[in-house]
Steps between C-alpha positions, in 0.01 A plus 500: 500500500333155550636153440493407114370175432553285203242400317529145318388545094147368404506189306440723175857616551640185565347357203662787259899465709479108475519462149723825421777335750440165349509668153833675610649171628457295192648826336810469660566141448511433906196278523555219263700211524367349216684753245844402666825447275648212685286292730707375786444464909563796757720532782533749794751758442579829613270738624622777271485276212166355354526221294248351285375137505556496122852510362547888345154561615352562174512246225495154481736317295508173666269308693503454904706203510852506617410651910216329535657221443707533778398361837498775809792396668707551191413828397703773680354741753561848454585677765207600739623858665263761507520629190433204262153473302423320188241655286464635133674788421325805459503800357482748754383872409620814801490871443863496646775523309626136407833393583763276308381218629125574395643628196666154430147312623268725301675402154464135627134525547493650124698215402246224617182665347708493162583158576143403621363633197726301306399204701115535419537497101304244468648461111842440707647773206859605573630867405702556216875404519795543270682210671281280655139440561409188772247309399363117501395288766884525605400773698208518749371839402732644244339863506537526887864392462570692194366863695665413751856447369425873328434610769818355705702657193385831549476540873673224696834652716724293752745645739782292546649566858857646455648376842801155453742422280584255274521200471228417768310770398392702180690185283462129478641232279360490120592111444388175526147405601468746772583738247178683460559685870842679412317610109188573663647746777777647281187559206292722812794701582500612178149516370322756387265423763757618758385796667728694732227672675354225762192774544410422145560110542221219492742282647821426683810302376683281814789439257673217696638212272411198769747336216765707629437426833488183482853520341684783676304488843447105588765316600522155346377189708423767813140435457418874650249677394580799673725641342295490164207631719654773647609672200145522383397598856749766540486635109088547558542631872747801300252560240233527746680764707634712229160475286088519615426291260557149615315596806221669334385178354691233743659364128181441299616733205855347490609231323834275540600230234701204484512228349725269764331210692560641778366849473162385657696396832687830457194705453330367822793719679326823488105416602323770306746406161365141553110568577469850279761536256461394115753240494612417161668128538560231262391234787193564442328219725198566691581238747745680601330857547493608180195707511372606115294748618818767568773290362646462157606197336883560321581279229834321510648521186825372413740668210786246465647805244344781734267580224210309304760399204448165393187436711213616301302296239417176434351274235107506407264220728505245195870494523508434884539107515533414885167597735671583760871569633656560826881478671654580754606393853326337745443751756186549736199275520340560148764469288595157709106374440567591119810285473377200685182509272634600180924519464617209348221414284459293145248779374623723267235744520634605855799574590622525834865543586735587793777527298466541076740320283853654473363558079183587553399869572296628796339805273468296199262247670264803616482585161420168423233459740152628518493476865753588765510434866549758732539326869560602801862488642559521880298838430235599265666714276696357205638662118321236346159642400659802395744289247180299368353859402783638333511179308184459430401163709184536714612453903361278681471627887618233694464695829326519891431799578619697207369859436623547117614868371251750411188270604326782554552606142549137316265235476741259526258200461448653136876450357654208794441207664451469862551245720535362864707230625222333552445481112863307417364167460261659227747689351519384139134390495405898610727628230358271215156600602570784345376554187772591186228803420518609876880452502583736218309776660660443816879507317354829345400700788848373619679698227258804576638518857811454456597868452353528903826285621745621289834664625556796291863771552347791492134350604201494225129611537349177638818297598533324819646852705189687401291208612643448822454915488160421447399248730667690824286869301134247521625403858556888594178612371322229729604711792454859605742684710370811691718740707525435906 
């Protein structure tokens, strides 16, 4: 038998497969960026794991601000091994049998059409809720973010590892301002979205308290960090050995959280948990490697009771009689700029204080305020802007380098103020530019948010656990894991 030859098609067939593969492409969602949920930069990451240049890879809530913003040098590199790509997930159909994994990726895919779908109502109409419907300019595309919190509810499954023991692990403190990491932890171990089968899981609990090792591991005035390192080192080299998973992705479907200063540092002991991991950290400053494209912004919340008692509520705007109320000490650069400009001052419209008068009380001047200052300490994150929303004062931003909660969700600019050190001199003059009309909507939207920070034992449909929940769910559908 002679030598076959291949024959190329004739230009008649090419012009019939062009437009059928082109057809099937915009089909399956994988050739338009346009459509995304959550516009943010890319970075490299592993080979066996595509990740989209848009956040969740389907819908966008938000627009690209918060990476691009970045310059290079500050963004983290994921790691660059041979089996890194970053790409738009896709739906990928084979006559073989699929396996868990592919089972898990396939009802992603289905996930971000529903959500894309959602996204491209141009009416912006939400889906019928018994408890609550998002809507108002609060939100940067209510629909999108309504499907997909739904869709979180009904599919979303976390495998928290088993392996340590308490207190460093699986347990943290509930109290005082670092609070949030010990109710936050304890509220996934026990959450419906708990799944005990890790072949079923989207993603992958580290459930460290850096908390706990900060107060059980470091020795006081040692200045070590190895210690503190190693135990992360040596708790993810375990899980990696005992488990595929870890390796399967290098750490991009695993999350840690913490909401200590120092869990950044901490984090940087394992490379892939630093560069590919969804890091969930109050110190949320992109300055210092925060990158908003794979990590989540926790809110530090502080429960002087352990719960919300006593801390919602406030009076209406035309009973607010200061324009703007801050104090506390003078710690880190902002908050000394504030002082120097603005403590000790005749005007009665602003108050700035170190320390309040022994009769006069720190909650009740929130509620007497319209505007509250949320500065920077020696680190970005501070209770402050969560107290002015649970009181019902509009925050005022005073941050560098701040990524706020849920940006991808809130429009922030809609409901609070935002400011730069740069912008302390102008402080008051800023704040009465704005109009008594525009104020009252912004002190509105407040009260509509609200219910996104609060603390609630056991949590509520749209509380600040299922946000978090839903933040690290967009940041998981932005990626697609495939099997080695």
């Amino acid at each position: 038998m002679g030598l076959m030859y291949y024959r190329p098609p004739s230009s008649a067939v090419w012009l019939i497969i062009v437009p059928l593969v082109l057809l099937a492409a915009w089909y399956l969602g994988v050739q338009s960026s346009k459509n995304s949920i959550l516009v943010l930069s890319s970075q490299p990451s592993a080979k066996n794991v595509t990740t989209s240049t848009n956040l969740s890879a389907t819908v966008e809530f938000s627009p690209p601000k918060f990476a691009a913003e970045l310059k290079k040098d500050q963004l983290p590199k994921q790691d660059g091994v041979d089996h890194v790509t970053r790409k738009e997930p896709q739906m990928i159909f084979s006559k073989k049998k699929l396996s868990n994994l592919g089972r898990v990726e396939a009802g992603l895919g289905k996930v971000r059409g529903a959500i894309r779908e959602a996204q491209s109502n141009s009416n912006n109409e939400t889906f019928d809720d018994s408890e609550y419907v998002p809507r108002g300019p609060c939100y940067w595309n209510p629909s999108a973010f309504h499907r997909s919190y739904i869709e979180m509810e009904k599919h979303f499954k976390i495998y928290v590892y088993e392996k340590g023991e308490p207190p460093v692990f699986h347990y943290s403190s509930s109290e005082g301002i670092l609070g949030i990491e010990g109710i936050m932890i304890h509220q996934i171990e026990i959450s419906k979205f708990r799944t005990n089968d890790p072949e079923k899981a989207h993603v992958y609990f580290l459930p460290f308290s850096v908390f706990s090792i900060v107060s059980y591991v470091y020795v006081v005035d040692s200045h070590q960090w190895g210690p503190m390192k190693n135990t992360v080192a040596d708790y993810i080299d375990g899980i990696s050995t005992k488990y595929p998973y870890w390796n399967r992705s290098l750490g991009s479907d695993h999350f840690m959280l913490a909401c200590h200063d120092w869990a950044p540092e901490i984090s940087t002991a394992v490379p892939y948990l630093y560069k590919n991991s969804i890091r969930v950290l109050c110190n949320a400053n992109t300055s210092e490697r925060f990158n908003p494209s794979k990590d989540v912004t926790l809110p530090e919340i502080y429960l002087p009771q352990g719960t919300m008692k006593g801390l919602i509520g406030g009076p209406s705007p035309s009973q607010r009689s200061v324009l703007v109320f801050h104090a506390g000490g003078i710690h880190g650069y902002i908050r000394q700029v504030l002082m120097e400009k603005w403590g000790n001052n005749d005007d009665q419209e602003v108050q700035i204080h170190e320390y309040l008068p022994k009769n006069v009380s720190y909650y009740g001047m929130i509620r007497k305020s319209k505007f509250c200052i949320c500065p920077s300490g020696w680190e970005v994150a501070s209770p402050r802007m969560v107290e002015a929303l649970y009181m019902g004062c509009v925050p005022v931003l005073l941050k560098d380098h701040y990524v706020a909660p849920f940006s991808d969700v809130l429009n922030w600019k809609s409901f609070a103020v935002e400011m730069t050190s740069n912008d302390i001199p102008n402080l008051k003059k800023i704040l009465m530019a704005i109009s008594q009309k525009q104020y009252i909507k912004m002190q509105k939207r407040g009260l509509q948010v609200r219910r996104h920070f609060e603390v609630n034992f056991p949590p509520k449909r749209y509380d600040v656990f299922h946000m978090i929940l839903h933040s690290i769910w967009l940041r998981r559908l932005n990626i697609q894991v495939r099997d080695t």
